[in-house]
C-alpha positions as CSV (number, residue, x, y, z in Angstrom):
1,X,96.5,98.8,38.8
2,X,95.3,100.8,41.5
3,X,92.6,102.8,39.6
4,X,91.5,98.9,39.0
5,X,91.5,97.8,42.4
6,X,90.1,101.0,43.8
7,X,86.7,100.2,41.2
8,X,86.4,96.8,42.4
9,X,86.7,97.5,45.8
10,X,83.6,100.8,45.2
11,X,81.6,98.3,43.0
12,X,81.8,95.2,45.9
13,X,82.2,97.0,49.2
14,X,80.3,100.6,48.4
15,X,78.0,100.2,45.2
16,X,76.8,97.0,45.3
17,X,76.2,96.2,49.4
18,X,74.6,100.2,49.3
19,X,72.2,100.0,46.3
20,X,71.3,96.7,46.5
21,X,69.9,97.0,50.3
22,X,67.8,100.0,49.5
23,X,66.9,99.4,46.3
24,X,65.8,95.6,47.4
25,X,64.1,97.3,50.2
26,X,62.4,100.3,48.1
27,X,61.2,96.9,45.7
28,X,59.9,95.1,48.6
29,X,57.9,98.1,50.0
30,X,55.7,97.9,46.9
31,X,55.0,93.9,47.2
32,X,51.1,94.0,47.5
33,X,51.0,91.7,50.4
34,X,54.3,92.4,52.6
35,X,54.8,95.7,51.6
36,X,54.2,99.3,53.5
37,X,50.3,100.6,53.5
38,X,48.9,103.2,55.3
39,X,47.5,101.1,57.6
40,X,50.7,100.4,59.6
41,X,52.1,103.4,58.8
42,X,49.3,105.1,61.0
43,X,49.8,101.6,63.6
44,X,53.6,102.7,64.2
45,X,52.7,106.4,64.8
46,X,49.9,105.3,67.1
47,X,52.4,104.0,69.0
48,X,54.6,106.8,69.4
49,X,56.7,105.2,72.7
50,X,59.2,103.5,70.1
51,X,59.8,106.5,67.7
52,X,60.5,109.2,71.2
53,X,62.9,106.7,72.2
54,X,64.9,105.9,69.4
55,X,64.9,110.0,68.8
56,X,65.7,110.5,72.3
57,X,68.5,108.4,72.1
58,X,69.5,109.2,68.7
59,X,70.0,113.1,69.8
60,X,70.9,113.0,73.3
61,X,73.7,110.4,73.3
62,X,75.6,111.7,70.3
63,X,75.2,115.3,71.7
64,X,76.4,114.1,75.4
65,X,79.1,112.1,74.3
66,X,80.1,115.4,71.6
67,X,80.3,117.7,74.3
68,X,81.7,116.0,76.7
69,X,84.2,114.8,74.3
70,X,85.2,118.1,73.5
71,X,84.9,119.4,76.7
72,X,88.0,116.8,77.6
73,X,90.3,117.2,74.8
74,X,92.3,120.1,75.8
75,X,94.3,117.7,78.0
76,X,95.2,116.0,74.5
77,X,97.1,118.8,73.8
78,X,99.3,119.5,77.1
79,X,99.4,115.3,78.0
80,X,99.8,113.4,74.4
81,X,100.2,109.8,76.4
82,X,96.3,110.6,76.8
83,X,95.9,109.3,73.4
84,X,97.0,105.9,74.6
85,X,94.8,105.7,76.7
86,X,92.2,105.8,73.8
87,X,93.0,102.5,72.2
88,X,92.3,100.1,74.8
89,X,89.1,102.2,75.5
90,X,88.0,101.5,71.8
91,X,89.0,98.1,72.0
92,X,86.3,97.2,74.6
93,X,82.5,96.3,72.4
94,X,80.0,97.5,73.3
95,X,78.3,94.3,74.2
96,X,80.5,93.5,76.8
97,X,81.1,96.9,78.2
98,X,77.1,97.0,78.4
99,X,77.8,93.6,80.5
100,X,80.7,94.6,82.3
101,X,78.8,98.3,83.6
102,X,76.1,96.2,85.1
103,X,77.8,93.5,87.2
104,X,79.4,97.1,88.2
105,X,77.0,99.5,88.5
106,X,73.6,97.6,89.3
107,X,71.7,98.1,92.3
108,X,73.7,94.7,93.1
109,X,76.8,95.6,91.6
110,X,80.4,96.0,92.5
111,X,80.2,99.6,93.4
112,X,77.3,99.6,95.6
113,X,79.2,96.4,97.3
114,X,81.9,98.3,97.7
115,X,80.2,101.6,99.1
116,X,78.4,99.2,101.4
117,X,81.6,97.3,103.0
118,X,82.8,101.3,103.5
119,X,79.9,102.8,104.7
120,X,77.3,100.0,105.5
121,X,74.9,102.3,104.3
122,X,73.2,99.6,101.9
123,X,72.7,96.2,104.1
124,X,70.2,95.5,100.8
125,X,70.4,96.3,97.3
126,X,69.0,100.1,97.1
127,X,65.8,100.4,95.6
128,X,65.2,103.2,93.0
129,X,68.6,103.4,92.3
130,X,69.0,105.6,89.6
131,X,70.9,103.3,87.1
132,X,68.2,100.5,86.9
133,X,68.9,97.2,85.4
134,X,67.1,97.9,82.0
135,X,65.8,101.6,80.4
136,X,66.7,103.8,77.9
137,X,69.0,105.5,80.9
138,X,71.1,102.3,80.5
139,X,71.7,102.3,76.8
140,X,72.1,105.9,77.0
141,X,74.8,105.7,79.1
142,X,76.6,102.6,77.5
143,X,76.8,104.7,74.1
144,X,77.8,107.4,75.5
145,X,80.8,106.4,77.3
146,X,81.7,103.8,74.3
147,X,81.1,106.7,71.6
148,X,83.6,109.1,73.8
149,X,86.8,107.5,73.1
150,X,85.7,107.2,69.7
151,X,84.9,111.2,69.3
152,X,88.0,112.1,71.2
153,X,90.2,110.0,68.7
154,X,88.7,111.9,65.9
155,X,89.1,115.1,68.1
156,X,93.1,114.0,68.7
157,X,93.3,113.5,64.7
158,X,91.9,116.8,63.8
159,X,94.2,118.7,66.6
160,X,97.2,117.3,64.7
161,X,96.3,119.2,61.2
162,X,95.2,122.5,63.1
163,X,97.6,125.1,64.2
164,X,95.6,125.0,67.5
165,X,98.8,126.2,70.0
166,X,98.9,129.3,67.9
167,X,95.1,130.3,67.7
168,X,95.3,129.6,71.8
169,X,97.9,132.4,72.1
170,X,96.6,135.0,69.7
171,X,92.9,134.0,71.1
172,X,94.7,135.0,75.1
173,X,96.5,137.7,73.5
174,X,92.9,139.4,73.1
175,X,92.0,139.0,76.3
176,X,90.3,135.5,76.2
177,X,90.8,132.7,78.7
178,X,92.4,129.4,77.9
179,X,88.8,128.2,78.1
180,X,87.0,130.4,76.1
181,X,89.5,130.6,73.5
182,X,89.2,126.7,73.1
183,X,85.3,127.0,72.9
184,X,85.1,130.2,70.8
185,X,88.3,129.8,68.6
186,X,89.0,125.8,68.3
187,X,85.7,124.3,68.7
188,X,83.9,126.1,65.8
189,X,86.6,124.5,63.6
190,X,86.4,121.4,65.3
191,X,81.9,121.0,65.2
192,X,82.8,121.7,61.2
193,X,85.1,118.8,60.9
194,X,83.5,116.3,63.5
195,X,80.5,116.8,61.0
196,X,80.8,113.4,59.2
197,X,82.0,111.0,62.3
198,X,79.0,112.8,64.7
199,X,76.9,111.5,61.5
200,X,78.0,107.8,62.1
201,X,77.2,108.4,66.2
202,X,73.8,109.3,65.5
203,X,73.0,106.8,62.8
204,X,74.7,104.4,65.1
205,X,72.1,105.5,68.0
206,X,69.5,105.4,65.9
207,X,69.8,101.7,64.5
208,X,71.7,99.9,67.6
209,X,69.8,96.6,68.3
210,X,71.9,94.2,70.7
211,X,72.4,97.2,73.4
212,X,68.6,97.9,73.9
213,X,67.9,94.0,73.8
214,X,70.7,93.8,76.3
215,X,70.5,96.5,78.9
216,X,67.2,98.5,77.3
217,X,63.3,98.8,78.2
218,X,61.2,96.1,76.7
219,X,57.8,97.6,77.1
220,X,58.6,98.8,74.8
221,X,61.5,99.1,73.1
222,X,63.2,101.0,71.0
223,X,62.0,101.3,66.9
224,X,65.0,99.7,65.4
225,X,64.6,96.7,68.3
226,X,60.8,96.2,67.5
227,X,62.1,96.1,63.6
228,X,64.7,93.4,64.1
229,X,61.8,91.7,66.7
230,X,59.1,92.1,63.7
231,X,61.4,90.6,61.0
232,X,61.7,87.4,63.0
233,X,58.2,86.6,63.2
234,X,56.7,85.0,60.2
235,X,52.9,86.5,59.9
236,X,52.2,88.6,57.2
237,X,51.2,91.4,59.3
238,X,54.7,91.4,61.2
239,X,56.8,91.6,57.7
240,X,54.6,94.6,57.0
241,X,55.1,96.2,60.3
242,X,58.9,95.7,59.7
243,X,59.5,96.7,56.5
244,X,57.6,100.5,57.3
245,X,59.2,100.8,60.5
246,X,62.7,100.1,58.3
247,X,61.2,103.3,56.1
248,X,60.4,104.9,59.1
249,X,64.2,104.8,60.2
250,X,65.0,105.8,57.3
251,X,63.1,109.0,57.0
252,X,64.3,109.8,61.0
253,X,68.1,109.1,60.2
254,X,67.7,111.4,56.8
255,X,66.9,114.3,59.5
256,X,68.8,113.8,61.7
257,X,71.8,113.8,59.5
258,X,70.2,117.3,57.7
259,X,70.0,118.6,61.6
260,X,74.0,117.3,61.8
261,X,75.1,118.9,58.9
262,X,73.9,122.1,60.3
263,X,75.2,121.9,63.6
264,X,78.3,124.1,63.3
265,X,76.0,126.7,62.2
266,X,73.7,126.0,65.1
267,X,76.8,126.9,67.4
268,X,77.9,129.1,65.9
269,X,73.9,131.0,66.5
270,X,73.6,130.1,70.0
271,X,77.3,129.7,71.4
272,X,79.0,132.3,69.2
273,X,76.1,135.2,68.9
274,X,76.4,135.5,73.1
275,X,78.6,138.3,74.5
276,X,81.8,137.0,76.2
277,X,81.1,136.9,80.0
278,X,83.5,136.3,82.4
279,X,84.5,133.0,83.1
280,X,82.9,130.6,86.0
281,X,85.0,130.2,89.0
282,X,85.6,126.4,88.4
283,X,88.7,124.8,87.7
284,X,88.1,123.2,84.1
285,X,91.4,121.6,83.6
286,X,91.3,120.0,86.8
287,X,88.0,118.7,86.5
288,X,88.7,117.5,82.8
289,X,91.6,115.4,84.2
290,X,89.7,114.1,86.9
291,X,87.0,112.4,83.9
292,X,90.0,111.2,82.1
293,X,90.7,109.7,85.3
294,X,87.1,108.5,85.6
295,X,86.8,106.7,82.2
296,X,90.2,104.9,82.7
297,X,89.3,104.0,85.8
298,X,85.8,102.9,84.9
299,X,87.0,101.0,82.2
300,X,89.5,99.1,84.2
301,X,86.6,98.4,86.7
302,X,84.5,96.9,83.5
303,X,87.3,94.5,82.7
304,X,87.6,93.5,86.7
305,X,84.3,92.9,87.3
306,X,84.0,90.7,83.8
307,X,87.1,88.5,85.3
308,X,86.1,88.0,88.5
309,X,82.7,87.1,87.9
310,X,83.9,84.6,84.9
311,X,85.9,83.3,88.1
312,X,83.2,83.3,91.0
313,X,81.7,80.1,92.1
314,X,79.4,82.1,94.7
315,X,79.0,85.9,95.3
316,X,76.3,86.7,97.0
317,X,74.9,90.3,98.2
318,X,76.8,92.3,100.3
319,X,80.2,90.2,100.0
320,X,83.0,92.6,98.5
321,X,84.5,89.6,97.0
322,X,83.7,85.9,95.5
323,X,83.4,83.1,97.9
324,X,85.8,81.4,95.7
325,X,87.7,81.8,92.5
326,X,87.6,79.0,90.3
327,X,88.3,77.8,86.6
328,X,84.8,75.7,86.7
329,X,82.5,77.6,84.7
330,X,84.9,77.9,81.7
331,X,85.5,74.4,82.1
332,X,82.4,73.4,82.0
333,X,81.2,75.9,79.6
334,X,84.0,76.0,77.0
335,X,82.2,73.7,74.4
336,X,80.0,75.9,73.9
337,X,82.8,79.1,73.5
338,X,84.7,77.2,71.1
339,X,82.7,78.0,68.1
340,X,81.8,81.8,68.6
341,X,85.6,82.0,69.4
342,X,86.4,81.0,66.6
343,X,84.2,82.0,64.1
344,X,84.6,85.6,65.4
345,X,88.4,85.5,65.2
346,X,88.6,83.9,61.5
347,X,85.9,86.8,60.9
348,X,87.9,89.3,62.2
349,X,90.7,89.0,61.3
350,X,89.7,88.5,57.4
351,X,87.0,91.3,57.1
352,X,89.7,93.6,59.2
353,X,92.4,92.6,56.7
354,X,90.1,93.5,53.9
355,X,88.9,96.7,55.3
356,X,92.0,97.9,55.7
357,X,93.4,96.9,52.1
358,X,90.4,98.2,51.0
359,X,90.8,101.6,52.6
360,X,94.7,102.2,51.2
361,X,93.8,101.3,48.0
362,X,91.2,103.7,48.2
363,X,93.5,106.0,49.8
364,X,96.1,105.5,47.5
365,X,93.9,106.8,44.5
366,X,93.2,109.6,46.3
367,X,96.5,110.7,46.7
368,X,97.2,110.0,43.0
369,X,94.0,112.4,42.1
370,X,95.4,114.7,45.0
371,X,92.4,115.1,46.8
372,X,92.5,115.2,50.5
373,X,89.4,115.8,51.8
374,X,86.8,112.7,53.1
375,X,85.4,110.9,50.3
376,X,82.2,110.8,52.2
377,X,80.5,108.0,49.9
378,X,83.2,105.7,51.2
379,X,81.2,106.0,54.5
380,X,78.1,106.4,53.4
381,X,77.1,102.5,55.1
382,X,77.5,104.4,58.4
383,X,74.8,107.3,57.3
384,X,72.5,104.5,56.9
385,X,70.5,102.7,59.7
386,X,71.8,99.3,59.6
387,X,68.4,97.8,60.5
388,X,67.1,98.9,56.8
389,X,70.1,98.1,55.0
390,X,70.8,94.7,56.1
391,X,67.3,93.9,56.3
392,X,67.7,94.5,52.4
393,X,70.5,92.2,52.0
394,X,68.6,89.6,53.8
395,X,65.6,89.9,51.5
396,X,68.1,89.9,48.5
397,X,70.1,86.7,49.4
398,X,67.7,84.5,51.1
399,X,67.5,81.8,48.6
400,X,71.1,81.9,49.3
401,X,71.4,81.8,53.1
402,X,70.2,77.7,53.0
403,X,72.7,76.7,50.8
404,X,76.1,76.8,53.2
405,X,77.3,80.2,51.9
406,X,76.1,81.8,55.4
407,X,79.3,82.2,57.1
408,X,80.7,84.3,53.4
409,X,77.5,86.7,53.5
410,X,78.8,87.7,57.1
411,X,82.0,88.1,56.3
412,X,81.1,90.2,53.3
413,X,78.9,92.3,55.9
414,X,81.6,93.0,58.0
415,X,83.9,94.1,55.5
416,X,81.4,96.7,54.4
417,X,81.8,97.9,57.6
418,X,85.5,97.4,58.2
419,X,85.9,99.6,55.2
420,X,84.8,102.5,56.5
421,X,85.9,102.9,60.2
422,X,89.8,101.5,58.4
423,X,89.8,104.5,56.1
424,X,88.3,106.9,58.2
425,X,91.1,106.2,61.1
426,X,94.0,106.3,58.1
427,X,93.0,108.9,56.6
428,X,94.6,111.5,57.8
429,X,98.0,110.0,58.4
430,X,98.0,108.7,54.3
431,X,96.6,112.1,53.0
432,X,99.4,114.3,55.2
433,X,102.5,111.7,54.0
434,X,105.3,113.9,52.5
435,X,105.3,113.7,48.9
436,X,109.2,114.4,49.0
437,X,109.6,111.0,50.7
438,X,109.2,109.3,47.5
439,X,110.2,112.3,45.5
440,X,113.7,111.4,47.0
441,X,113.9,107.8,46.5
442,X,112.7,108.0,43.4
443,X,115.6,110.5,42.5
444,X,117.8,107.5,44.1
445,X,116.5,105.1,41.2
446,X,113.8,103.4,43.3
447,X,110.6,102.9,41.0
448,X,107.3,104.6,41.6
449,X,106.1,101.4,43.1
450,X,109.3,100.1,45.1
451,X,109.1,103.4,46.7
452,X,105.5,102.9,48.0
453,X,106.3,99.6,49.3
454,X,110.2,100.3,50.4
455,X,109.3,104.0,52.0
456,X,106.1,105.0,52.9
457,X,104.4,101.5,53.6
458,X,106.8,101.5,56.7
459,X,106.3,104.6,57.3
460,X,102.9,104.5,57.8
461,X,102.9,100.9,59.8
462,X,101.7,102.2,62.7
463,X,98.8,104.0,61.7
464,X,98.0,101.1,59.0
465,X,98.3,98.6,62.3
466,X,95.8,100.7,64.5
467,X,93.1,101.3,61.4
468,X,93.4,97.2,61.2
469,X,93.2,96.6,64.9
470,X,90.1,99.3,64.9
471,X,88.6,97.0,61.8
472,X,89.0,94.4,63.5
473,X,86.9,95.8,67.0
474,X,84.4,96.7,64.7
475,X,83.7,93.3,62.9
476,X,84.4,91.7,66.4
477,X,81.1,94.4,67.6
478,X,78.9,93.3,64.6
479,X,75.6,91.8,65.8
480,X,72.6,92.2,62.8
481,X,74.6,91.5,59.7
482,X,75.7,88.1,61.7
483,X,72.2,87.4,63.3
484,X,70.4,88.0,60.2
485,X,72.8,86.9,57.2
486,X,74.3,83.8,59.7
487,X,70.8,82.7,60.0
488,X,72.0,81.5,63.7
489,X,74.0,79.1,61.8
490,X,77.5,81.4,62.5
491,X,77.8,82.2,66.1
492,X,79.7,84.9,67.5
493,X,81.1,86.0,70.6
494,X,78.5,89.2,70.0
495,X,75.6,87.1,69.2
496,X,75.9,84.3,72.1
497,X,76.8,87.1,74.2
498,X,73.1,89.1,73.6
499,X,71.3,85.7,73.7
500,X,73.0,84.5,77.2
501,X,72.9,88.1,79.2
502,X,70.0,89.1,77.5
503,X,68.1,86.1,79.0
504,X,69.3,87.7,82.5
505,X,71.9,84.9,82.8
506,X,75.0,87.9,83.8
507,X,77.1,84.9,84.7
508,X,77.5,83.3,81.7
509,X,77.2,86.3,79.9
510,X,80.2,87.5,81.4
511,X,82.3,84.2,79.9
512,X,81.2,85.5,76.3
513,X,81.6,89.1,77.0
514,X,85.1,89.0,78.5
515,X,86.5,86.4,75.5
516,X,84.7,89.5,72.8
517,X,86.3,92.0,74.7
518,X,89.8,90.2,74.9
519,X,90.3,89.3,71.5
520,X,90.5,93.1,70.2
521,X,92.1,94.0,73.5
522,X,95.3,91.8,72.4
523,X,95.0,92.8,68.7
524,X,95.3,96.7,70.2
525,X,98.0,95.7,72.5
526,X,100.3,94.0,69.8
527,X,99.9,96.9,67.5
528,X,101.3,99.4,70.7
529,X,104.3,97.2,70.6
530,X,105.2,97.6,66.6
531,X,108.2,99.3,67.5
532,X,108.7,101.7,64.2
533,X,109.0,105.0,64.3
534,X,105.5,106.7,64.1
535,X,105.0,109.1,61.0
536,X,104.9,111.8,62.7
537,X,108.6,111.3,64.1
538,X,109.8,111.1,60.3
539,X,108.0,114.2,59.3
């Protein structure tokens, strides 16, 4: 039964969404009228602005939010309720984060309101300030700090299955600092296994659409914006300049990923090769704790800032705090949440439920073929610029998309990337399950299957709960599949969100953002308070 379920779920939620999209795509290119020529090929790379940023953002946000990540996760080991801290972090989309850091961090925003009611240094919004309202800086530094909490929850997983305490001491036992035996003993190891989630960062940089059309530069903006900006427009000339700039996302995200794969070795050249110097008189640990503060802090000013401006009737420049607080706004605007509520809960919570069924059953085969390591194909729908692929699946069902069946495409969208972030977060807590668990009940007469559903299924509720409440983030985050398979007929939180702040209407944008950022906030929030003893505490 499961080697049945295990092909259905390859054939509908790997195969068939994977081929289909590129080979629908690869088809297309060759379409005489529509498809790529040399002529926009050479139109694109003319127009170079697009391809720098995308690359830009592609290497230096992955990189940053690497480094940084790794630079930080050394207090995972001596302060475990860090990782804690981690799930509401993850919890927040990107959308409304992106909404939430510029009601705080604008020229107009909450922190230079407060510095000025301290200081009185700013009687008038600053200019050059150097966070402006829209650039690449912005995006930059939205994916960074929402791609840190997810690096350092990979980090956390890999630090359970190395003997890292050990290493630390022998590494010190040579001479090394606790520093440099973390950076020349445990991160090697670390770069190796951060190899396929670093790959999903960067293809995520690459593709992103609602953050540059949110916070980014317009003039212009960044290749996989212009794509999704192309695909909307109807001449013939547009579909063409679409479908090669899809290609040319392609080809950039095929090396970048060659680059990724490689980056252990590159650290191992540059980091590794240099002789051992002493160590700078800084105070690491101390500085590490204070950016754990830092993100926790900034995160909790995000959500703030989102409530109290969903509240404000008037806040005008320099006031610390709303004229007033009132419920009008959601009053009068709640018509029009209604429907994006509630199509992305019903989404959600379906496409997560999936995902994670999906991701056990696959898991489950794996166990019975006793392989352990990442089945990379199962992610291979995060090595691939979503901008190309679902503009595939658009061209493929088209004919479909007019006949009612929109609000099923999305959902089947979402579960192909539910799939993916559900198995790659239970992974390692399915593959590490003591075989002598079930070895034991089934020596008490318990069947091969009772035993799965009487002893290790509750065992492993708690991981199973947070790769379901990270599915469901994740199809709560999704903004292309919806836009482009919804045909605007299936709103979203995500999508409404975009179109209202994106317009430069922050107000109302807020309303949307908040509601998308609570819904996953309260799915995270239930699953801390499964009270079940956590795997680890039965091993």
């Amino acid at each position: 039964m499961v080697r049945t379920l295990s092909i259905i779920v390859w054939l509908l939620l790997i195969i068939l969404p994977v081929g289909s999209g590129v080979l629908f795509l690869l088809v297309t290119s060759f379409d005489p009228e529509t498809g790529v020529n040399l002529v926009a090929l050479t139109e694109l790379f003319a127009d170079y602005d697009s391809i720098a940023s995308s690359l830009i953002l592609a290497v230096a946000a992955p990189l940053i939010a690497c480094y940084l990540a790794l630079w930080m996760a050394p207090a995972l080991l001596k302060h475990t309720r860090l990782q804690q801290l981690l799930s509401p972090l993850l919890s927040i989309p990107h959308v409304a984060f992106a909404v939430g850091l510029m009601l705080l961090m604008s020229p107009s925003g909450w922190l230079i309101r407060l510095t000025e009611s301290v200081s009185g240094i700013f009687p008038a919004p600053p200019a050059g300030w150097p966070l402006p309202e829209k650039s690449l800086v912005t995006v930059m530094m939205v994916l960074v700090l929402k791609e840190l909490p997810f690096l350092l929850l990979m980090i956390s997983a890999q630090l359970k299955q190395l003997p890292v305490n050990s290493w630390m001491t022998q590494a010190q036992s040579y001479g090394y600092s606790e520093r440099q035996a973390w950076w020349r003993i445990v991160t090697p190891e670390l770069l190796r296994r951060l190899t396929l989630p670093m790959a999903a960062v960067i293809i995520y940089s690459l593709s992103v659409v609602d953050i540059p059309l949110l916070v980014g530069s317009n003039t212009p903006g960044v290749l996989a914006q212009r794509v999704y900006e192309w695909s909307f427009q109807f001449s013939a000339g547009s579909q063409v300049k679409a479908i090669t700039g899809a290609w040319v996302l392609l080809a950039m995200a095929l090396i970048l990923l060659l680059i990724n794969a490689r980056h252990y070795a590159f650290y191992r050249r540059f980091v590794l090769g240099k002789k051992v110097t002493q160590p700078v008189k800084l105070n690491t640990d101390k500085a590490s704790r204070y950016t754990w503060i830092l993100l926790g802090v900034l995160s909790l000013g995000v959500i703030v800032v989102l409530v109290l401006q969903s509240l404000a009737s008037h806040w005008f420049y320099p006031n610390l705090w709303p004229a007033e607080l009132t419920l009008e706004r959601w009053q009068s605007e709640w018509a029009y949440l209604t429907e994006p509520t509630l199509n992305s809960l019903w989404l959600a919570l379906l496409s997560a439920l999936v995902g994670t069924l999906a991701a056990i059953v696959l898991l489950q085969r794996q166990r019975q073929k006793a392989a352990a390591s990442f089945y990379w194909p199962v992610l291979v729908a995060l090595f691939i610029p979503q901008v190309p692929l679902v503009l595939g699946w658009q061209r493929l069902v088209g004919g479909q998309l007019n006949s009612g069946w929109q609000p099923w495409w999305v959902f089947w969208s979402h579960a192909v990337y539910t799939l993916p972030y559900a198995y790659l977060v239970l992974h390692g807590a399915y593959t590490r399950f003591n075989e002598q668990w079930l070895t034991r009940a089934q020596s008490l007469g318990y069947s091969a299957r009772a035993a799965w559903w009487r002893i290790m299924l509750p065992m492993l509720k708690q991981p199973i709960a947070v790769a379901f409440a990270v599915a469901f983030s994740v199809s709560i985050a999704q903004y292309l599949p919806t836009q482009w398979l919804g045909q605007g007929l299936t709103p979203t939180l995500t999508t409404e969100a975009v179109s209202v702040a994106s317009g430069g209407d922050w107000r109302i944008g807020s309303l949307y953002a908040l509601l998308q950022m609570l819904l996953p906030l309260v799915v995270f929030i239930a699953v801390g308070l499964i009270g079940t003893k956590s795997y680890a505490e039965h091993s």
